[in-house]
C-alpha positions as CSV (number, residue, x, y, z in Angstrom):
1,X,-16.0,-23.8,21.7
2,X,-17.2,-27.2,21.1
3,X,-18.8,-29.8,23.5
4,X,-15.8,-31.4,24.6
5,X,-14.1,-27.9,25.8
6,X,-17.2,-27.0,27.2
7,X,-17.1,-30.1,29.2
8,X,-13.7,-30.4,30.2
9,X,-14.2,-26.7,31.2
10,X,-17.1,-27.4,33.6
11,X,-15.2,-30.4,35.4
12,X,-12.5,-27.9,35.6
13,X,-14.6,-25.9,37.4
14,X,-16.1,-28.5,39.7
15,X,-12.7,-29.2,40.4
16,X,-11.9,-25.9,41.5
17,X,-14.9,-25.3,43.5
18,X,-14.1,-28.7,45.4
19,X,-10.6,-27.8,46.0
20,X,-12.0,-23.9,47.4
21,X,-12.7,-24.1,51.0
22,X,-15.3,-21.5,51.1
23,X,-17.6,-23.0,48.2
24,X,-17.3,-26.6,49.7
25,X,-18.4,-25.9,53.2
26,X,-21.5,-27.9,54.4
27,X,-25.2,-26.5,53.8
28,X,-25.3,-25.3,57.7
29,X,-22.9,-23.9,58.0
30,X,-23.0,-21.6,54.6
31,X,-27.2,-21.2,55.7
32,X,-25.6,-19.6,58.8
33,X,-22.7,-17.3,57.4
34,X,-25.5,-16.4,54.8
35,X,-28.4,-15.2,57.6
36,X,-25.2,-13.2,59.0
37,X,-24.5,-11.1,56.1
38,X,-27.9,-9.6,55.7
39,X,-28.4,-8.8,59.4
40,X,-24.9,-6.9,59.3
41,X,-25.0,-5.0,56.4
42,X,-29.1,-3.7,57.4
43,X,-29.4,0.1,57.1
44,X,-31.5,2.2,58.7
45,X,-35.2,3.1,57.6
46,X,-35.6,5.1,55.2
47,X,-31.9,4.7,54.0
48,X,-32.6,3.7,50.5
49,X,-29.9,1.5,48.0
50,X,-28.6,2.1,44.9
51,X,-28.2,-1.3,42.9
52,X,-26.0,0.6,40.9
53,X,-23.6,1.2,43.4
54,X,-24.0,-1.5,45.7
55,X,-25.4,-5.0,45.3
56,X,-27.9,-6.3,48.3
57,X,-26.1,-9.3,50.2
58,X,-28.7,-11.4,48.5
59,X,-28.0,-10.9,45.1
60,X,-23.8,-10.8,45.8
61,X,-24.0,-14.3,47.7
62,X,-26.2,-15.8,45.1
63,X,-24.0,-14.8,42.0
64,X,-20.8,-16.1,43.6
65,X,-21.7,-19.5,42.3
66,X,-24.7,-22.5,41.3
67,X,-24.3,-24.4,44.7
68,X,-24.2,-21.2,47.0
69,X,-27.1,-19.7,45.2
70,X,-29.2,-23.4,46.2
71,X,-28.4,-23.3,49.2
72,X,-29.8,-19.4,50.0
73,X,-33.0,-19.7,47.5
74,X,-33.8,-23.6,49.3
75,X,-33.6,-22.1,53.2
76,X,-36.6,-20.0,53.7
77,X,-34.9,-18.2,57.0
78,X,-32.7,-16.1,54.7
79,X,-35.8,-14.4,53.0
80,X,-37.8,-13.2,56.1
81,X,-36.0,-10.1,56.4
82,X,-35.7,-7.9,53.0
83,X,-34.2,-4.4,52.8
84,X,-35.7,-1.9,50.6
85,X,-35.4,-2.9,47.3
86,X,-35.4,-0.8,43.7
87,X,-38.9,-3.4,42.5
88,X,-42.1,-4.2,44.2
89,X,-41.4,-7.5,42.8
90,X,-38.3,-8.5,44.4
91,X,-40.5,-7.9,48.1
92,X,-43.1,-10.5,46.4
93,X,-40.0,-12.8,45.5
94,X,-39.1,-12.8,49.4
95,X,-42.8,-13.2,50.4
96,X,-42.6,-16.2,48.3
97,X,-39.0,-17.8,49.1
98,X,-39.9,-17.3,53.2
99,X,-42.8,-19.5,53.0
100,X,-45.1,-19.3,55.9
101,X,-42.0,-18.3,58.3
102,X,-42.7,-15.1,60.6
103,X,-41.7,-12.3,58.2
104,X,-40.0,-8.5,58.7
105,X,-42.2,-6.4,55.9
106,X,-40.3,-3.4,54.9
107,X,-42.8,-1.0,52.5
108,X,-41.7,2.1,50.7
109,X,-43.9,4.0,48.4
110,X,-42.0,6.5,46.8
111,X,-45.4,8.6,45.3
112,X,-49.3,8.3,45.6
113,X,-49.2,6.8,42.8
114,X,-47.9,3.6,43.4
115,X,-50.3,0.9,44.8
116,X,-47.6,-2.0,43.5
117,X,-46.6,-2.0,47.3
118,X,-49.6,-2.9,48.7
119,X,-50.8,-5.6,46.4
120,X,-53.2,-9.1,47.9
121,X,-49.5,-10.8,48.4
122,X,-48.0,-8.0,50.7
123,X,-51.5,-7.5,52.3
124,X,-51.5,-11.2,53.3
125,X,-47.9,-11.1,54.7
126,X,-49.2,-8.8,57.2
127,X,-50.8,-11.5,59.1
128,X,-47.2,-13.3,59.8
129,X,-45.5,-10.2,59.9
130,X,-43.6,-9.8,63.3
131,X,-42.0,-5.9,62.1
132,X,-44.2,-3.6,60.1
133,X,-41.9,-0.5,58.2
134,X,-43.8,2.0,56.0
135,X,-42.2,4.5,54.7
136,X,-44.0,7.0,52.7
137,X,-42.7,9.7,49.7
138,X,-44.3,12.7,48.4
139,X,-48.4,13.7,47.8
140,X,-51.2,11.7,49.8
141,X,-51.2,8.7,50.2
142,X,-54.1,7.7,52.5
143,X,-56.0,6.3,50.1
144,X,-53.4,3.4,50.1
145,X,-52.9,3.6,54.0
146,X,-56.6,2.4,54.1
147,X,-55.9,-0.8,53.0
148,X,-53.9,-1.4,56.3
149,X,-57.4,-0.6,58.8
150,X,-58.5,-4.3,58.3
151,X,-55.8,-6.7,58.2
152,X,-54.8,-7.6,62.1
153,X,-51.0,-8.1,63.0
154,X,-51.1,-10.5,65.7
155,X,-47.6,-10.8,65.7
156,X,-46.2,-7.6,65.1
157,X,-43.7,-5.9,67.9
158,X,-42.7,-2.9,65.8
159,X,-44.7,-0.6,63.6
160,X,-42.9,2.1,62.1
161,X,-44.8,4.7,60.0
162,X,-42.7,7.2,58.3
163,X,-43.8,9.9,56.0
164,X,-42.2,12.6,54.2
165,X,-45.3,15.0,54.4
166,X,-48.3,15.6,56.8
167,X,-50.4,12.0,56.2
168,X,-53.4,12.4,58.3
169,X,-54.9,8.7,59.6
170,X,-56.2,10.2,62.8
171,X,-59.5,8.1,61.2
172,X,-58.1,5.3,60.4
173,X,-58.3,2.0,61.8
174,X,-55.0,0.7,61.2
175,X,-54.6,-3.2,61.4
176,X,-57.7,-3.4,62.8
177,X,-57.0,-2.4,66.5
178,X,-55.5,-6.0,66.1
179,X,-52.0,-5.4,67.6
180,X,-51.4,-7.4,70.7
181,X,-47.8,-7.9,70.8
182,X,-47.1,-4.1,69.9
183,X,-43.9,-3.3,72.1
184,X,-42.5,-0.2,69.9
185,X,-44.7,2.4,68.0
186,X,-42.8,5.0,65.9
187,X,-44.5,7.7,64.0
188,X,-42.8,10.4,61.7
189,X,-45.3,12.8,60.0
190,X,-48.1,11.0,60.8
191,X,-51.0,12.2,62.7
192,X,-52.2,9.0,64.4
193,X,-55.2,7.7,66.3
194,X,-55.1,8.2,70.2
195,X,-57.0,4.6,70.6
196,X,-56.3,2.2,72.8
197,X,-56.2,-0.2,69.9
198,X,-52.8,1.3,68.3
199,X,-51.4,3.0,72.0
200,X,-51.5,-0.2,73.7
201,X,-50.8,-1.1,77.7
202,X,-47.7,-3.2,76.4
203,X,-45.8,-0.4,74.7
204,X,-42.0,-0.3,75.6
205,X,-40.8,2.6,73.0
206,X,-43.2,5.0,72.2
207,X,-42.0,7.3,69.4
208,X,-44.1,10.4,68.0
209,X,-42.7,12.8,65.8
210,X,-44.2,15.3,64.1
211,X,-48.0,15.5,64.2
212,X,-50.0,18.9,62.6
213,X,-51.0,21.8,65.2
214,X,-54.9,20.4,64.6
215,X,-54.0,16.9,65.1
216,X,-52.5,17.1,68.4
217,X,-53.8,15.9,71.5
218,X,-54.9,17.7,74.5
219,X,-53.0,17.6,77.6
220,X,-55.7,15.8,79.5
221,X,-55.5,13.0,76.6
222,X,-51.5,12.9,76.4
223,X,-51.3,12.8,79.9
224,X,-54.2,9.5,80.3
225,X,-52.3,7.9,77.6
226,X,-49.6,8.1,79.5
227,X,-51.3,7.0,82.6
228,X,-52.0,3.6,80.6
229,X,-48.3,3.1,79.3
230,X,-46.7,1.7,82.9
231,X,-44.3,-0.2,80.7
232,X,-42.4,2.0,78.7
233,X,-38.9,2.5,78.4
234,X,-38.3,4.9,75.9
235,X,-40.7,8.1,75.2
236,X,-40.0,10.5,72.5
237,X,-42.1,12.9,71.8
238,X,-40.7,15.8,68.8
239,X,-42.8,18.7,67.9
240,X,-46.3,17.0,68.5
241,X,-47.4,18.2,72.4
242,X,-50.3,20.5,72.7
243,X,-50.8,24.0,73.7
244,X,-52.3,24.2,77.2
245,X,-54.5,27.6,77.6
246,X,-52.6,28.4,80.8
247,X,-49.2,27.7,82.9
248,X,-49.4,24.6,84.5
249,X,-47.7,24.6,88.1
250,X,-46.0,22.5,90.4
251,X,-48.1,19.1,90.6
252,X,-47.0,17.2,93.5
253,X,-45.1,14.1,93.5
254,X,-47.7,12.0,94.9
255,X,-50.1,13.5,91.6
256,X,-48.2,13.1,89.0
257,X,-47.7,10.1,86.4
258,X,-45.5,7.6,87.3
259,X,-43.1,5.9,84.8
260,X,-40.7,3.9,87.0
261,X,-39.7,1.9,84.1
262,X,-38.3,5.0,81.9
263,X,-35.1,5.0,80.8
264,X,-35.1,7.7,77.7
265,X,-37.6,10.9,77.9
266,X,-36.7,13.1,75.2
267,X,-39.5,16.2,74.3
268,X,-39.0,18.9,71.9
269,X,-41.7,21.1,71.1
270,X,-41.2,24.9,70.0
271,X,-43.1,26.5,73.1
272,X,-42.0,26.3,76.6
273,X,-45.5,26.7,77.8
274,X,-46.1,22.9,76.3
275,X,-42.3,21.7,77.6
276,X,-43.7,23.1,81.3
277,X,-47.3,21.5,81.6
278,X,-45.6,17.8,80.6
279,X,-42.9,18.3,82.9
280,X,-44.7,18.8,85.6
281,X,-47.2,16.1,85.5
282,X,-45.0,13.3,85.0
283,X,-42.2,11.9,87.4
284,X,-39.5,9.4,86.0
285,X,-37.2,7.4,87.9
286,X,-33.5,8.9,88.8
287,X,-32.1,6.8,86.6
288,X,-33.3,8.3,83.4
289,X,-32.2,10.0,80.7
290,X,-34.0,13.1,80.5
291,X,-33.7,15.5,77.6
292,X,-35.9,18.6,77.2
293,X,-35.4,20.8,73.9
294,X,-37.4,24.1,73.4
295,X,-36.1,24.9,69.9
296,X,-36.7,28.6,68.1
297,X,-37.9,30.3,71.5
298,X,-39.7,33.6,71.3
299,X,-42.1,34.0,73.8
300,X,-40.9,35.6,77.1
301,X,-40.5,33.1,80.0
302,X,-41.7,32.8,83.6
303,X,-40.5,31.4,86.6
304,X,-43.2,28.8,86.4
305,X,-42.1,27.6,82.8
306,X,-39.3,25.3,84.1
307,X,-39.6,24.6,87.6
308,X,-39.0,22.6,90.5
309,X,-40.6,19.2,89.0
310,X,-37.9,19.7,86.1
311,X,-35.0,20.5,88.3
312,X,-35.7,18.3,90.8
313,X,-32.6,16.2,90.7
314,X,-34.7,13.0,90.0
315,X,-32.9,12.2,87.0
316,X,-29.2,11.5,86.2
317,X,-28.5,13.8,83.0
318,X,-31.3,16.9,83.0
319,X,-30.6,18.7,79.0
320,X,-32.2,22.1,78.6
321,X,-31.5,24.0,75.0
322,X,-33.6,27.5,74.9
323,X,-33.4,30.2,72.3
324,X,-32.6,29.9,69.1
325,X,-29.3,28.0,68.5
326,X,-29.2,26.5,65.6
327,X,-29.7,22.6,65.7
328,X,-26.5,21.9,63.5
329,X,-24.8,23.9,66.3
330,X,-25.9,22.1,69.1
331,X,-25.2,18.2,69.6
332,X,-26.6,16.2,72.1
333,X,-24.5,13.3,74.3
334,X,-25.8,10.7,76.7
335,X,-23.4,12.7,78.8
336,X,-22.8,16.5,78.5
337,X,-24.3,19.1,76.2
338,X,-22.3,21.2,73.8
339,X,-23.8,24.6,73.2
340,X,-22.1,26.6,70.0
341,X,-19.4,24.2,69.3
342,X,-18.2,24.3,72.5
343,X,-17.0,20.8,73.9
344,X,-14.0,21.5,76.6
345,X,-15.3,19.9,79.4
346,X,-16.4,16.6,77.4
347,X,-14.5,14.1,79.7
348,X,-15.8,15.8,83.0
349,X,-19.4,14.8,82.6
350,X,-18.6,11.2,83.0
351,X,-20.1,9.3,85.2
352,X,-21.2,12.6,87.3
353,X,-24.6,14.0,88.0
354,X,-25.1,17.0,85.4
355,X,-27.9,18.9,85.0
356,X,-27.9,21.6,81.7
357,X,-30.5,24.2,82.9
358,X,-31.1,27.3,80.7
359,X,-33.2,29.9,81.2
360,X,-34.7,33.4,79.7
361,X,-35.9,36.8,81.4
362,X,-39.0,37.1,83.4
363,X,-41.9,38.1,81.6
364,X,-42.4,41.9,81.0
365,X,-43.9,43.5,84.2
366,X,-42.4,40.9,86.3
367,X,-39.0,41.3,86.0
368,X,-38.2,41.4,89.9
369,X,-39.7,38.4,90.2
370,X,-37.0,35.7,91.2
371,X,-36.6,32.5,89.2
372,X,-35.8,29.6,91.4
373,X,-35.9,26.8,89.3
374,X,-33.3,25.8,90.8
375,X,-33.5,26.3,94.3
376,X,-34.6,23.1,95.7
377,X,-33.1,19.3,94.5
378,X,-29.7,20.4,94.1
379,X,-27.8,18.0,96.7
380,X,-27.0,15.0,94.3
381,X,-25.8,17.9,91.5
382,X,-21.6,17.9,91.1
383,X,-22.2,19.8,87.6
384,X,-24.2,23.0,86.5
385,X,-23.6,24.7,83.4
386,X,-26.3,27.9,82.5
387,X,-27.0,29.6,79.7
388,X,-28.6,33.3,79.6
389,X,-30.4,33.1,76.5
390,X,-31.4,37.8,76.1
391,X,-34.8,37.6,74.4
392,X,-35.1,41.3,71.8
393,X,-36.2,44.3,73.8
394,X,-36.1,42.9,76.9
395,X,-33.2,43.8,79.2
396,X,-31.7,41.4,81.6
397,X,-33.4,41.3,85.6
398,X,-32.1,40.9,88.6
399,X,-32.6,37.0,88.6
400,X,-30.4,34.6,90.6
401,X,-30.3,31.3,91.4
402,X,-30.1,29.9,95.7
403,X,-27.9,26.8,95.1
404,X,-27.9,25.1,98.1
405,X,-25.5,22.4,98.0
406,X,-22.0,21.6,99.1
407,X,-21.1,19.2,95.8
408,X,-21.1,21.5,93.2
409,X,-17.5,21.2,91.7
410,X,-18.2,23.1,88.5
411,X,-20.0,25.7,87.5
412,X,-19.6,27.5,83.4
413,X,-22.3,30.4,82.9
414,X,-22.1,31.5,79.5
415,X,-23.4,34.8,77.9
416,X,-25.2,37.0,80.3
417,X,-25.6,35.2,83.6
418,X,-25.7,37.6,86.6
419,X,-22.7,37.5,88.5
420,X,-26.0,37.4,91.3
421,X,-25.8,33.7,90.1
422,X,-23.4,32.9,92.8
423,X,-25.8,33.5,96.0
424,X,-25.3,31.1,98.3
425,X,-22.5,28.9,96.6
426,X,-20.4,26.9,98.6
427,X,-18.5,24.9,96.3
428,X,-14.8,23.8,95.3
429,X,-13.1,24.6,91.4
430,X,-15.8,26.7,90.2
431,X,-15.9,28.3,86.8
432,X,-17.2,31.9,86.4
433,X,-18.0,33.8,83.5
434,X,-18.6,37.7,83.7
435,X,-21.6,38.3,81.0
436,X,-21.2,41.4,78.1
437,X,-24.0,42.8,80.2
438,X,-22.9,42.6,83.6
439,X,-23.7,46.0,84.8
440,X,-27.1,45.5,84.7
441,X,-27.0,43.2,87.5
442,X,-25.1,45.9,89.6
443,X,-27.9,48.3,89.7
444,X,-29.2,47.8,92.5
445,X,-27.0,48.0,96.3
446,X,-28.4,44.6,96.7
447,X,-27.0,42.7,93.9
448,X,-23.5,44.0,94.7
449,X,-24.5,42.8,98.5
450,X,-25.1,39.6,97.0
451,X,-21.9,39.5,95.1
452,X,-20.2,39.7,98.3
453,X,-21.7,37.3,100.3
454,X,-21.6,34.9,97.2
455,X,-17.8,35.7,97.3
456,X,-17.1,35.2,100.9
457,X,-18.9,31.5,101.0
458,X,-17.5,30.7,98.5
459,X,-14.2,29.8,100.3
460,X,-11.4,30.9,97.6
461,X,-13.9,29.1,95.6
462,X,-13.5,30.7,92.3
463,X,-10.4,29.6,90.2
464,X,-10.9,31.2,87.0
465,X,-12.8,33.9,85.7
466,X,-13.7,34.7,82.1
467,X,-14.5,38.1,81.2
468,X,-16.1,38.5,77.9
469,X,-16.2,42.3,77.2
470,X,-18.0,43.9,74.1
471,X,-16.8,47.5,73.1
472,X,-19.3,49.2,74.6
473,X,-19.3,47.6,78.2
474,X,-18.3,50.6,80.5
475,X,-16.9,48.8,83.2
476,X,-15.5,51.7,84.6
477,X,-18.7,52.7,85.5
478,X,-19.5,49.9,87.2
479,X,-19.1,51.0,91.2
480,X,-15.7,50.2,92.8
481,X,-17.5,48.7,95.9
482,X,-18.0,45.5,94.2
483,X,-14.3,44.5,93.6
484,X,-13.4,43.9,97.2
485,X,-15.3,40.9,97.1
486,X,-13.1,39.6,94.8
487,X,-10.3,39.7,97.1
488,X,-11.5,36.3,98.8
489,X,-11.5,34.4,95.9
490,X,-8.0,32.9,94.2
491,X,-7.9,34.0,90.0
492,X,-5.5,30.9,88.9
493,X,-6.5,32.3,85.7
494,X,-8.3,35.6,83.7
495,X,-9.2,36.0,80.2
496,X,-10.0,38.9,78.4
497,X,-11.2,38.5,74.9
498,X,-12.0,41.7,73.8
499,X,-11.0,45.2,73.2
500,X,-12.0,48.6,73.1
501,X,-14.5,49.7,70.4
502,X,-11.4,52.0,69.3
503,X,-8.9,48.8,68.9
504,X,-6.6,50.4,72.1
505,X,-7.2,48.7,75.4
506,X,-9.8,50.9,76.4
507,X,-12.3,49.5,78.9
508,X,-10.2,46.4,79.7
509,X,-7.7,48.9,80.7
510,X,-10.2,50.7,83.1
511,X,-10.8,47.0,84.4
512,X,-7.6,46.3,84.8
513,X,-6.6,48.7,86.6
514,X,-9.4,48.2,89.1
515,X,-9.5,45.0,89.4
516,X,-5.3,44.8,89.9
517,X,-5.7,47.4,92.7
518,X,-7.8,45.2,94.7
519,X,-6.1,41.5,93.5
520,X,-2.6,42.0,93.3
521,X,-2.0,37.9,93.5
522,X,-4.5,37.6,90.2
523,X,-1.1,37.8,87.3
524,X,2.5,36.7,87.4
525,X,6.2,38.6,88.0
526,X,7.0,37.7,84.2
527,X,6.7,41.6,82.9
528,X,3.7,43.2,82.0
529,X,3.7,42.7,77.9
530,X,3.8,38.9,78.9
531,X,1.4,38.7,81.8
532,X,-1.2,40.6,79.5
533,X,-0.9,38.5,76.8
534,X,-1.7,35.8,79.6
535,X,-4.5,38.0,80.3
536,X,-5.6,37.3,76.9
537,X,-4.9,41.1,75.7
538,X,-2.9,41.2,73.1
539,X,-1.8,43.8,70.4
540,X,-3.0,47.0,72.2
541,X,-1.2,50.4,72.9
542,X,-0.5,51.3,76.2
543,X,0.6,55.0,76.9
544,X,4.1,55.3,79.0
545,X,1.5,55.9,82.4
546,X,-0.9,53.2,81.4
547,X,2.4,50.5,81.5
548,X,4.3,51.6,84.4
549,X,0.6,51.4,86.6
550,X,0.0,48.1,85.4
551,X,3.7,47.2,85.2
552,X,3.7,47.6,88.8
553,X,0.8,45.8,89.9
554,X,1.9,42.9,87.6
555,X,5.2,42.7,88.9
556,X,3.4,42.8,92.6
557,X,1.6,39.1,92.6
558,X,2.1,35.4,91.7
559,X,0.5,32.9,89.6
560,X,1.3,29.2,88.6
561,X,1.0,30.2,84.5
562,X,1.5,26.4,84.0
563,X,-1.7,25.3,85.5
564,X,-3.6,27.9,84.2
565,X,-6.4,27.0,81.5
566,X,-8.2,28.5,78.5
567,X,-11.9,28.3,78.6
568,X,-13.0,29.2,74.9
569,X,-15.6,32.1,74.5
């Protein structure tokens, strides 16, 4: 090609950009579509790009042509706010192009061996920096963290420390103690400083996840830091609270922390004990989100581990998860909680007070010992759902719950709640679940007593009932005396979901048939193969006798099959 083609070529191509809308648009506006496309395609921390896949917005506007790329290198806004980036000298380049402008520093040091990150430009840009995001890879890297204790932050609001191993600046001085615009602290793997100088008075998020069992604060130190932090909004506190040497009871209202300002507390921590002595020393307002998580349970509970300053009814949503269900099993919504994949009643929980309590046996030796968590705060609550969680070698007590309140439209125990549960219920719809290990309950004249009286105040309370057998449940052992009590409630629906350990109906027969004799309105006049299947059993053998008896107390009620509902096991 000589000159003159390579001429005419380039006017050709000015002529083309003139004539194109988007490449002849005036500086501001490009300057702000530009600052637009960064901000929206930002990932999360620690999300890292691959250049190979996916160009940053930077480098894509800048290679669409010579007058686009002036305008983005020439406005120093557009390079205050770098993602992560494959070379420590691309972070340099935007240190550079921003100027003196406040800037968003975004570290990541992939190994201990890189000190590239953390070089006399990148120290410097700490000064201006407004958000501080370090994200650590694998072996120790302290050594490099210490060149963070004496360069203050004046204007940084966030500081977000994330590491992918146990990095220990508990010594450290970070920044200098100079932070005094800090509104949101987030740790991950880090165990950090208790100081006033990095926990500061005008903390809005406080985020801690993560710290080693020697690290960790006391309670007393947890709970003064707490004391301090009257403006937070959001506390999260994952696997980092201490162990307190004994049970920590109910701390009156009047005594315990106040954070009216709360709107998110979220604590997970693998021992109750720890879950308990928080709980009760700190008081949030009703508006808050309030999620509790004991995760891989295996000590034995008391009454005292979860108690009235949990289940108070101060707070809107109330999440409880204990035992060991696996965390990719268990998903957690602003709203409802789904235990084991099981999400029918998602749309209920709107807008409703719910509170998620679950609970384990008594501690050995104790087992008669009542646990009424839940006995007191109950008016505002429309929505209960319980989970029985059987700890090994422990057999289930004669717990129950006194739920004192007249709202309580809906009520799902799953797996091993006492039918003793439903002492002193007077509510409207409620859902009842019979647990594998019902019988246990019935030992005692007193639990069947209770069974009755829950029954009869219940008001035909009790619409559907969900009977999850295992093959070797006798229920025909089970004393007759406690299925009159059923004959006040109204079964719009029963499900049986298992058979007998032999494949024939077996114990759901024995069930069955008592349960038929005393209910004769609980299954429809539509024959007896077809009202079983209702009934869930399906694919037994029946002898001649066994289907002419139950034939004929089929045939003998009513139900409205159309309005009926499954509730999955």
């Amino acid at each position: 090609m000589n000159s003159r083609e390579g001429t005419d070529s380039m006017e050709a191509k000015r002529a083309h950009n003139a004539r194109n809308p988007a490449v002849s648009l005036p500086p501001e506006l490009l300057r702000s579509v530009f600052a637009f496309c960064p901000a929206a395609a930002r990932v999360k921390p620690g999300k890292h790009i691959n250049l190979k896949k996916q160009w940053p917005p930077w480098l894509a506007i800048c290679g669409v042509c010579s007058r686009w790329r002036e305008i983005y290198v020439a406005y120093p806004q557009l390079w205050v706010m770098p993602r992560e980036v494959a070379r420590p000298e691309l972070l340099e380049l935007f240190i550079a192009r921003s100027q003196n402008l406040p800037f968003y520093l975004n570290l990541g040091i992939p190994d201990a061996r890189s000190t590239a990150q953390f070089s006399d430009k990148v120290l410097e840009t700490i000064q201006r920096s407004k958000s501080i995001r370090i994200r650590l890879g694998q072996g120790p890297c302290e050594s490099q963290m210490r060149a963070l204790d004496h360069k203050a932050a004046p204007l940084a609001e966030i500081v977000w420390i994330e590491s992918a191993q146990a990095l220990d600046i508990s010594q450290s001085n970070l920044f200098d103690g100079q932070l005094p615009r800090l509104r949101i602290l987030v740790t991950v793997g880090c165990d950090i400083p208790w100081r006033d100088s990095l926990l500061r008075t005008s903390l809005t998020v406080l985020s801690i996840a993560g710290i080693t069992f020697e690290k960790r604060p006391s309670l007393d130190t947890l709970l003064n830091t707490l004391s301090r932090l009257s403006n937070l909004e959001e506390l999260v506190l994952f696997h980092c609270l201490p162990i307190p040497t004994q049970h920590v009871h109910f701390v009156p209202a009047a005594q315990r922390i106040r954070l009216d300002r709360l709107r998110l507390f979220r604590i997970t921590s693998r021992s109750s004990i720890s879950l308990g002595a928080l709980t009760a020393s700190v008081l949030v307002p009703a508006t808050a989100v309030y999620e509790v998580c004991c995760e891989n349970l295996r000590e034995p509970l008391g009454p005292h581990e979860f108690h009235d300053a949990i289940l108070l009814g101060e707070t809107i949503v109330h999440h409880y998860q204990l035992g060991d269900t696996p965390r990719d099993e268990m998903s957690i919504t602003n709203d409802f909680l789904f235990i084991d994949g099981d999400p029918e009643h998602e749309g209920e929980a709107m807008g409703c007070n719910l509170c998620v309590g679950v609970v384990s046996p008594a501690r050995p030796g104790n087992e008669d010992e009542p646990i009424d968590v839940l006995e007191r705060g109950m008016q505002s609550m429309v929505k209960l759902r319980l989970r029985w969680t059987s700890l090994e070698g422990q057999t289930l007590p004669s717990a129950h719950f006194r739920l004192q309140t007249s709202r309580l439209s809906f009520l799902y125990a799953i797996r091993g709640i006492p039918v003793a549960t439903l002492r002193g219920i007077a509510a409207v719809g409620t859902v009842m679940r019979l647990p594998a290990m019902w019988q246990l309950a019935f030992e005692r004249a007193q639990a069947v007593t209770t069974v009755s009286a829950a029954a009869s105040s219940a008001h035909g309370a009790i619409d559907a009932c969900v009977l999850d057998l295992t093959p070797t449940t006798a229920i025909s052992q089970v004393p007759e005396t406690l299925f009159p009590a059923l004959k006040t409630m109204h079964l719009a629906h029963l499900k049986v979901n298992r058979q007998g350990e032999d494949g024939s109906l077996g114990t759901v027969y024995d069930y069955l048939r008592i349960l038929l004799r005393t209910r004769r309105d609980a299954v429809g006049e539509d024959g007896t193969s077809k009202a079983l299947a209702r009934l869930g059993v399906r694919d037994v053998d029946l002898t001649e006798a066994q289907t002419q008896e139950l034939g004929s107390l089929l045939s003998s009620g009513h139900i409205d099959w159309d309005k009926t509902v499954d509730y999955p096991v």
